[in-house]
Structure formats: C-alpha cells, structure tokens
N, C-alpha and C positions, 0 to 999 in steps of 0.2 A: 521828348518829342518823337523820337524816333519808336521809342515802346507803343505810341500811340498811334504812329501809323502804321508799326508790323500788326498790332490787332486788330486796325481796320481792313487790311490786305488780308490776315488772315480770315476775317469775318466774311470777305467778300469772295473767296475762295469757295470758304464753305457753301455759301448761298449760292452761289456757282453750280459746285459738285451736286448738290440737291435739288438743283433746277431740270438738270442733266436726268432723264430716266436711266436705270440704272438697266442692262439688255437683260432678256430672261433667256433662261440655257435649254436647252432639248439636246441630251445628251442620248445617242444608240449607241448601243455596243449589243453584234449579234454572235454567235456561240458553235463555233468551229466553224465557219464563211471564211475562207480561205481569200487571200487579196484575189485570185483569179475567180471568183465566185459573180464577180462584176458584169456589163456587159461593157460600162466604162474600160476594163481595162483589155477592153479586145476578144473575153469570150463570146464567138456568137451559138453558143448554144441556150442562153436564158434573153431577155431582157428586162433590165434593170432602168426602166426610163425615171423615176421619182431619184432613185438612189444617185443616179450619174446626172442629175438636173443638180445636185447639191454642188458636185464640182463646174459645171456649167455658169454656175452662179456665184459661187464665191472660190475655196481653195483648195486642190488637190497637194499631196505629200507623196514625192513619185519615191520617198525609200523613208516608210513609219514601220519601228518596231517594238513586239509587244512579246508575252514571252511563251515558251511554247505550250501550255496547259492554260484551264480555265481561272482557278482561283488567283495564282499570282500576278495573272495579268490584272483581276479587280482589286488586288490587294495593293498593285503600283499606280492604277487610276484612282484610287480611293485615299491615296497618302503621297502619291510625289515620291515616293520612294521605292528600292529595291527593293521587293516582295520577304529577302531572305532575313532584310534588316525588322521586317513587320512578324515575324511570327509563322510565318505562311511558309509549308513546305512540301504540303500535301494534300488530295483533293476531296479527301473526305476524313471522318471519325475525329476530328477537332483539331487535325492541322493545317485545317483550312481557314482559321479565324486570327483576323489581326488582331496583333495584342493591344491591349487596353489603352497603355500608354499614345498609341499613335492615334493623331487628330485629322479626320476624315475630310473630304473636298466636301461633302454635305455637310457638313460640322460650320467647313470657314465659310461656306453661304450662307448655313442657318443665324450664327453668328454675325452676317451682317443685314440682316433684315428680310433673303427671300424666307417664300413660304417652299417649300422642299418636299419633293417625291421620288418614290423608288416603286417601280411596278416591273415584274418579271423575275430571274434567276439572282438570289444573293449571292449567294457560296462563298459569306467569308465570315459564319459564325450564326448560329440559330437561336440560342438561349441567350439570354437579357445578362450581361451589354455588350454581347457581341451584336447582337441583333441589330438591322437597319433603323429603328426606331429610336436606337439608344447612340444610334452612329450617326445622327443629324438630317434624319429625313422624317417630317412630320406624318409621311402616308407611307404605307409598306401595303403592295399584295404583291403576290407571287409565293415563290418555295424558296427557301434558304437553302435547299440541299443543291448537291454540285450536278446531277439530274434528275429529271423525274419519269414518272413511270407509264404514264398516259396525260396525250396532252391535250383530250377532249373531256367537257364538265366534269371535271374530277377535282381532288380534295387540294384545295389553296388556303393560304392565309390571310390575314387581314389584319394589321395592327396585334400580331398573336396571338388572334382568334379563328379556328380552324373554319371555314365555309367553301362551301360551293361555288367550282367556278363557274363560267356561262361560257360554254361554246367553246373553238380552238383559239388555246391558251394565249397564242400572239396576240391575236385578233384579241381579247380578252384582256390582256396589258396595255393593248392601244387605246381602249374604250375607258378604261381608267385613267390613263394619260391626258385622252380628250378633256374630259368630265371635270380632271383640277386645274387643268388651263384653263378653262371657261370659268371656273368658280372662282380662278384668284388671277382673272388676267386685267385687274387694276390695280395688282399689285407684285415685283419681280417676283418670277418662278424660277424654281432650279429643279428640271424635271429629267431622272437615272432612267433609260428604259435598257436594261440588260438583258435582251430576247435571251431564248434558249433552244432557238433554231439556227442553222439547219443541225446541232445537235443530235445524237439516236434517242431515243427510239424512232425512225424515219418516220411518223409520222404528218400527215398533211391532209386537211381539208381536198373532198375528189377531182374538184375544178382545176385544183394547179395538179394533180396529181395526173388527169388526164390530159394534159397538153402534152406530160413527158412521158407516161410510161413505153409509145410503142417510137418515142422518136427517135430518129438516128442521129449520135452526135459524131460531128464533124472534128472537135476539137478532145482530145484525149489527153490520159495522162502517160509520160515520155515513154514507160513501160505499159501499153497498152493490155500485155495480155495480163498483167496483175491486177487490171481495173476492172473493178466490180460494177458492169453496167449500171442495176438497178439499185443500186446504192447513190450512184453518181445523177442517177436520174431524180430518185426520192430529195435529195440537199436540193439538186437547182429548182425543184417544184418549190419545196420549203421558201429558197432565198426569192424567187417571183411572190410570194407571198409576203415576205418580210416586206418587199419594195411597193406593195401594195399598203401596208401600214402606215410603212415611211409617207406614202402619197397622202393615206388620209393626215396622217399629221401636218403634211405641210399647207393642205388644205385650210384647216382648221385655224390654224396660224393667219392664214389670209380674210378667214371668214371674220377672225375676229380682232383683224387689222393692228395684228403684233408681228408680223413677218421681218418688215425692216428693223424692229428691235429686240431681235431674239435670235441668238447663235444657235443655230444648230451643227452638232458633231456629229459624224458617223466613223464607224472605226472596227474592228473585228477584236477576237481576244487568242485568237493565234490559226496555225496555219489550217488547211482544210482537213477535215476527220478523215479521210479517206485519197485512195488514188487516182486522182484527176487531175486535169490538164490547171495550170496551175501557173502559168507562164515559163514553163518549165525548168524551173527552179529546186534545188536541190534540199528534199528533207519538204515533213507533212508535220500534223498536230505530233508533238512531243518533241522532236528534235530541233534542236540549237543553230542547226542551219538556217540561212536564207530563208526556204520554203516554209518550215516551221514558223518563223519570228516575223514576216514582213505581212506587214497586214495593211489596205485603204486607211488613210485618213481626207477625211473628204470636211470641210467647214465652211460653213455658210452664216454671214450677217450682211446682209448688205448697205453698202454706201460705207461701211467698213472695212472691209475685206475686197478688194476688185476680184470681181468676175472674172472667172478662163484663167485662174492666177496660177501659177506649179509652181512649188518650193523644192526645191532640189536639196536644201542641207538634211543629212540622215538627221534623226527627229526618235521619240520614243513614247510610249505610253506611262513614261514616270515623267513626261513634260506637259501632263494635259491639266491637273490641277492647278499651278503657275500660270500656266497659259490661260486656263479660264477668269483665274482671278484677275489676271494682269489687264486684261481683254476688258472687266466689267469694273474697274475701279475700288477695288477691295484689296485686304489684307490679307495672307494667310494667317490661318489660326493658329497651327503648327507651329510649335517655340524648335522641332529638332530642324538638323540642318533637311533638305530638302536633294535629290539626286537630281532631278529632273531638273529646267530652267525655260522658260517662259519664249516661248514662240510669235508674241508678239510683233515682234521687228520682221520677220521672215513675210511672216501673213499681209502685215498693213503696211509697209512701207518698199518702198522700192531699191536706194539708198541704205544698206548700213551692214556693219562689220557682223562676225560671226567668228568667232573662238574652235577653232581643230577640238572633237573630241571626242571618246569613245563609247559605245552604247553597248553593254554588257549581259548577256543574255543566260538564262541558269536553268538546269533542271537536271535534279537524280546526278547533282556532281559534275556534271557534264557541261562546260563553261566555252560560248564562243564570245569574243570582241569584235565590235563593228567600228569601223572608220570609214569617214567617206566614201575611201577607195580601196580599203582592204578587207577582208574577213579574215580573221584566224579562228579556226576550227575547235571542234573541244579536243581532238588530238592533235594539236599546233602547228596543223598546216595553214598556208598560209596563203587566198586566194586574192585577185585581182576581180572585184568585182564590179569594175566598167568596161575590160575587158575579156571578162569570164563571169558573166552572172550566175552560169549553169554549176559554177566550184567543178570544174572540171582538168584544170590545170594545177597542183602547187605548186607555187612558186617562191618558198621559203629559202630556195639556195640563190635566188635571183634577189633576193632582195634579201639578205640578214640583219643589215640591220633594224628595219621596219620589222621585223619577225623576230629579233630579240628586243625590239621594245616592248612589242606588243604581251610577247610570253611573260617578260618581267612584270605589264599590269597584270595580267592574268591572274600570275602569282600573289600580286599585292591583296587582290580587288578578293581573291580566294579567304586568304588570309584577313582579309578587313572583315568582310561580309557574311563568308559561310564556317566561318567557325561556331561547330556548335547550334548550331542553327535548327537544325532538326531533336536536336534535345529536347523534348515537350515534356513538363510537370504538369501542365495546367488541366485544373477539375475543368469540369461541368458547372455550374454556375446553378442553383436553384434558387427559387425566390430572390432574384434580386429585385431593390426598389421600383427602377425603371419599368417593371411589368409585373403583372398580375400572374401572368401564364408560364409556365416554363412545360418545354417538350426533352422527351428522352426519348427519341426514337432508337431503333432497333441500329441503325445506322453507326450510332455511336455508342452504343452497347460491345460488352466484351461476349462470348459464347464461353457456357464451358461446360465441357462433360458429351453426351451425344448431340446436341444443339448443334444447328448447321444455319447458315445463312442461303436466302432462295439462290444468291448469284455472289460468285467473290466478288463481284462492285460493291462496295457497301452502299452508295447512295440509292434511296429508294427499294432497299432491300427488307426482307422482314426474317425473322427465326421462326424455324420449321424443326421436327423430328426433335421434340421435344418426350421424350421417353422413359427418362428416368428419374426419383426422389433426387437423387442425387446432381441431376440436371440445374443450371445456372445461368444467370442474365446479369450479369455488372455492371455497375457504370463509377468511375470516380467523379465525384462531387463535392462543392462545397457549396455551404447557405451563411450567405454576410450574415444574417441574423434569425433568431428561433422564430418558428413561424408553424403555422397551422393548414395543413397543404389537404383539397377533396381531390382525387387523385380517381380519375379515368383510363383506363385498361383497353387500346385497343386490339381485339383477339376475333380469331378464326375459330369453332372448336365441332368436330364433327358429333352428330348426333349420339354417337356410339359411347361417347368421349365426356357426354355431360356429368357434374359430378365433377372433375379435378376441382383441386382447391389450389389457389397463388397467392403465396405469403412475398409481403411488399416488409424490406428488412433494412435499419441502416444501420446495425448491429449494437440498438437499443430500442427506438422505434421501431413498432411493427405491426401492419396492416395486412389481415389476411380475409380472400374473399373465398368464393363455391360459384363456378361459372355453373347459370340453369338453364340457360337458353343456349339450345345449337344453331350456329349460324355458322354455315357451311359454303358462300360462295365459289364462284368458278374461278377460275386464273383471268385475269381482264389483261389485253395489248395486241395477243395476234393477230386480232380481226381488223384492228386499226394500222398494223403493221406496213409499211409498201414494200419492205423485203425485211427478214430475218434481225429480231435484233442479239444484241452481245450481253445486253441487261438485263436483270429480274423481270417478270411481267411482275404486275399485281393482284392484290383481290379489295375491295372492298369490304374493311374489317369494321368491326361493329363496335361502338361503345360500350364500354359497362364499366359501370361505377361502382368502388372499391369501397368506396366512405373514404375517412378524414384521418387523417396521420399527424402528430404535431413530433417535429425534428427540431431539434438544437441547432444553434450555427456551430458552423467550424468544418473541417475537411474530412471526407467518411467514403467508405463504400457502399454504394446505395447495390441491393440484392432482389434479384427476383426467384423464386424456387417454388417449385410445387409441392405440396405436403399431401397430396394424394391423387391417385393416376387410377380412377376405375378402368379406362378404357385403354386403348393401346396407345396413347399419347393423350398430352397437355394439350396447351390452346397452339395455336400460332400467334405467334406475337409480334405487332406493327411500331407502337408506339405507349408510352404512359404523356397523359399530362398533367401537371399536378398545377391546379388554381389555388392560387393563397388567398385564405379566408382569412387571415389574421397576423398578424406580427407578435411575437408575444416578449 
C-alpha cells in the first residue's frame, strides 16, 4: 500500500513540476566593465538607466567576485569551478580552452530541455570540442578568440562558418539574442551574451562616442595623473552602449510577455582595463586585489527575487551555474565536485543560514583569499575590508591568528589547485566529429625562423616578414580519425611577391600551392580607433584554396613553409581552415 501511494505522490509531483514553466535565462557578462563602470554604483559620469533598472527590480550583490583576466573568469561561469581546476591558465594560443572532461552550465540546460545560445566573445577554445557548439549551446556567433581586431562589419562566425558581421559588433549580438528569443519563446531559453566591450580596441559607434569625447569627468581614478583621459572616456561611451542593448533586451522580453519568467544576470568578467575612478579600490584588470576581482552582480526575475533586494554575503562567479540551476529546477550535469554553491537562499528568501567562507582569487601565481571581512593579499597581508576597503592598512600583526588561518588556506588551496596547472600537452584538435570546420589561426600557430607576429598579443594577430625557404608556421595537432580535409589559406601577398609557393605538411601528407593573385590591402583599425590601441590592427586577408589533403589520425605536427620566395617575401598569413570532405 504504501509503494502505491509513494508513486502516486510521486506521479503528482511530477505533473506538478511540468505544469510549472520552467524561467528562461538571459545571461550578460560585459569585458573589462569594471564594478565602477555603473551609474548604479555612484559613477556620475556615464548613465546606466536599463542596467541599474535590473537592480531596481530584482537583486544587487554589494561584494561579487570574479577573477582578474578574461578567460578564467568564463571558464568559472561555464563550470562552477576554479578556472585552474579547468585547464585554463592563459589568455590565448590554447590555454585558454576548458578541458574536455569538464561539463559546461550550457551543457546542464541543454541537457534539460532548453534550447541554448551563445552570441558574442568565447575565449575558452575555437576548434571542435572546445568550441561553444560542442560545449552545449545549440547557436554560436561571435569570435572565439580572447579579442578582436575591428568591431565594425568585420569577419564573425556562425556555427563554424566564417561570415560577415552587420554593423557594431554589440549591437550585432544583441540582434541575434533578439531573433532566438522570439523564435523559441514557447519554449525555455538559455541565452550566454558575453560582450566584448568596453574591451580595446576602444572602439564605439559616433553617437556614444560624442556625448564623451569633449566631457569633463568629475569622478577619476585615485591617481588622477596616471589616467588616461581618453581611454577613460572611449570604455564609458562603450558601456552607455552596452546599457542600450541591455534596454533593447529587456524590451523585447516585455514585448514578448516573457519578462516575469526569465532571469536575467548581469555581471563583469574582472576589474576595469585601465585607470579610472573605480570606487577607489585598490588593483585594475589583472591584479588579485579588490579592484581587480570585484565586479556588479545585478539579477532580476520577478515575483521571484524582491525588488531593491542587497545581498551582503561575498558571493563569486564559480556560484553562478548552481545558482542558475537551483533557481530553474534542474540538475547539474557535472558528475565532479562543484567550487561554487547556489545563491538561492540569499536571493529569495529573507530568513536563512549561510556558512563563513573563502573565495579565492588566482592569476600568473599570484593568489588572494576573500572572507567577509578580510582580504589576504597575494603577498600575505592582511586587510580589513569593512573597515579599509581601499587595502590601505595591514593589519596582519593585529589580527594573527585570522592571518595564519588564512595563509595556511592559501597554502592548501596552492597546493590543491595550481599544481601543475599550466603544464599544457594538448594538440589542436582537427577534424573532429562535432564539426565540419576546424580553424588554425595564426594566433595559435608557433613562428620560426624570420616570421614575426604583427603584435605580441597573439589574439587577433597574423605572421608577417616571412622571408625565408627556411621560414616556418607550426601548429601541434591531433585528428581522432583519417579524414579528407579542402583546406583554405588566408593570405596577404604583395604584387611584387606573386609566385611564392606554401607547402601545407604533416610530415607525410602534403599539400602544396603558387599564390597568383596579389592582394595587397591596407592595415584596417585606426580610423575606428577613439584613442591609440595596444593590439594588432588588421587587414582583410583573402581566401585561396589549397585543394584537398587526406591526413591519418593520430598526434603530428602540422607545417607551413615556403618552397619558393620570387620576391622579397612570402604571403602574410591570417588563418588556414581545413573543411572535411570525408572521413576515411
């Protein structure tokens, strides 16, 4: 009797949970927006009205931390876990990519019935299956690389097919965001928009750029004469723009009478790229401090979440996948243990406990702890940060034993996590099943011999001063299986220059071409520029097709070389793509 009435309880549970829509997610994360980039949090030199409406209406997190560079921080949103536990240790040439084994916060939505998108910056893996596509997001445009190099109609992707974007690039993610809400809003969405503003190249459409370029700001950063006006001015135009997306977004939501059942997040991926007023907080994008690591978290569902709500317990961006699932009634998909832990209780209820505990921050070795109410530094000072937010006092001899607790985790959490961590074997990946397309950009290419990259960033970069037979382009590689690859050469080569020949080599296989067309463009970015960037400009390199190469599986060095130089140099070289025609 009683079997027969736990599966009718259980029966009616189910029929319950199903009756229940399930909220669909609108997930922002913007790309070096610094927490004081706000107007929510007291800047008044931008306004942020859409953006600071999200806290108005559901919940602000007055102390969220995320970690101080771009990829780690998507590689702890994207796994619940420590960036260092993931693979992830660097911001380009393939240390950028979570390893295989870990199972993505798109993965445990795909996995439970939404339909799933990513539109804007990946940065945690290009080639198939790091690729978003293969990491549980049924749509992908944007660039996989960690930045890019113009962010007007210029070269995006599309489910791994390379195309034209339309217009500036935000705006351009937003309008894809729109387009799969409306097409699947009778059924949950779980929709990633990871801008990649206010990021450099500054960058910005003229209308936000001319509200700031001749304004005087009021609010600076603590060392005023190190800040670079027009830098500071280019990010706040950027971020008035992002909050313009944000509006059409939440627009759209309304129009299409999903707003009351759709979480939306908004959250940064570390501290502001440059030096600006900041709430004047100590340490910018890269550093382990404060300034670096604390970023908005702003959350909105309503009849959910109460409005004008502040959560005071520190919080972190390896608690945002827990918390989304916990929020929507799902499982995670993830069998390993999980770093982060679910923020539900903080958000929706008013009443209930919460556990002391540490939030640990990493980059280039450099390790701080966050508590509550302390900070220890990456060299083991130890600050009061409700009475010292600016880390202006240590206070390690006042407090020792809170400052040998903390150094003992430090130690552990060292020793747990970053052993070894940056040791990378892993190929490049070609032909895997997941995709047709695999890319080898110049980005993730090795140089050797006179070959120079346009800029030491490697993202977005291409090889230049290619001069001699002896000259070389690598990549390590592996293909799960033999296969039949038509392979695309993009190149620069001046007229003078036509004639070189590029032998495509995996030191059995070999596909050699005779570039005949010169195509010579100009360097494209400083006319979009709003002040001086640090990165490569680009050029618009041209296709040309190699033919068909058939490679073995197994692990190789794949080679690029010239076997003849008429002129005073080879091509320029951007990118190969190799499409698999066949599996053999």
């Amino acid at each position: 009797m009683f079997a027969v009435i736990f599966a009718q309880l259980f029966f009616v549970i189910i029929l319950h949970a199903e009756a229940i829509p399930r909220p669909n997610i609108v997930l922002i994360l913007t790309d070096d927006q610094g927490w004081g980039d706000l107007s929510l949090n007291g800047n008044t030199n931008l306004q942020t009205p859409n953006i600071d409406s999200l806290a108005r209406d559901g919940a602000q997190f007055e102390r969220f931390f995320v970690c101080p560079v771009c990829s780690p921080t998507r590689a702890e949103l994207l796994t619940g876990r420590y960036h260092p536990r993931c693979g992830v240790y660097s911001t380009s040439a393939g240390g950028e990519r979570i390893n295989l084994d870990e199972i993505t916060i798109g993965q445990t939505f795909q996995a439970s019935g939404y339909k799933t998108a990513a539109y804007g910056k990946w940065h945690n893996g290009m080639q198939a299956p790091y690729h978003p596509n293969s990491r549980g997001f049924d749509d992908y445009f944007g660039f996989c690389s960690g930045h890019w190099g113009q962010y007007f109609d210029w070269m995006m992707e599309h489910n791994g097919e390379l195309v034209q974007g339309n217009g500036f690039c935000i705006d351009d993610f937003t309008n894809h965001a729109l387009r799969f809400m409306e097409e699947h809003q009778k059924e949950p969405f779980f929709v990633y928009l990871p801008y990649n503003t206010p990021h450099s190249p500054m960058q910005v459409p003229g209308d936000y750029w001319n509200r700031f370029k001749d304004k005087e700001l009021l609010l600076r950063d603590v060392d005023p004469e190190k800040e670079d006006l027009g830098h500071t001015r280019a990010a706040l135009a950027m971020c008035e723009n992002i909050d313009w997306n944000v509006g059409r977004i939440l627009k759209k939501l309304d129009s299409l009478e999903l707003a009351e059942n759709t979480i939306v997040v908004y959250f940064c991926d570390n501290g502001p790229n440059g030096r600006r007023w900041n709430g004047e907080m100590k340490g910018r994008k890269g550093s382990t401090d404060e300034g670096g690591v604390r970023s908005p978290l702003l959350v909105r569902w309503p009849n959910h979440i109460p409005a004008g709500k502040t959560v005071t317990e520190i919080a972190g961006v390896i608690d945002l996948l827990p918390t989304l699932a916990d929020l929507s009634g799902i499982q995670v998909a993830s069998q390993k243990p999980l770093d982060g832990m679910s923020l539900k209780a903080p958000l929706t209820q008013e009443n209930y406990s919460w556990p002391d505990r540490t939030i640990f921050s990493q980059w280039r070795g450099r390790v701080s702890a966050r508590t509550q109410q302390y900070r220890l530094d990456h060299q083991g000072k130890l600050y009061d940060m409700l009475s010292d937010p600016s880390q202006t006092r240590d206070v390690s001899s006042e407090h020792p034993e809170q400052t040998r607790v903390l150094r003992e985790a430090v130690t552990r959490w060292k020793s747990e996590v970053l052993a070894g961590y940056d040791d990378d074997t892993r190929p490049f990946i070609i032909g895997h099943p997941d995709s047709s397309n695999t890319q080898l950009p110049a980005r993730d290419g090795l140089a050797h011999g006179n070959i120079k990259r346009s800029n030491r960033y490697p993202n977005a970069s291409y090889f230049t001063n290619w001069i001699s037979m002896g000259d070389k382009i690598t990549w390590e590689v592996e293909l799960p299986e033999d296969g039949t690859f038509d392979v695309e050469l993009y190149y620069t080569c001046k007229k003078d220059d036509v004639g070189c020949t590029i032998r495509l080599s995996d030191g059995h296989a070999q596909l050699e071409t005779t570039i005949q067309d010169p195509h010579d463009p100009p360097i494209i970015g400083a006319e979009e520029d709003r002040v001086r960037r640090a990165e490569s400009y680009v050029k618009k390199f041209q296709p040309h097709n190699m033919g068909q190469i058939k490679m073995k599986k197994g692990r190789k060095t794949l080679s690029l070389r010239a076997t003849k130089i008429p002129g005073d140099q080879a091509i320029e070289f951007r990118l190969l793509m190799l499409k698999r025609i066949s599996s053999n």
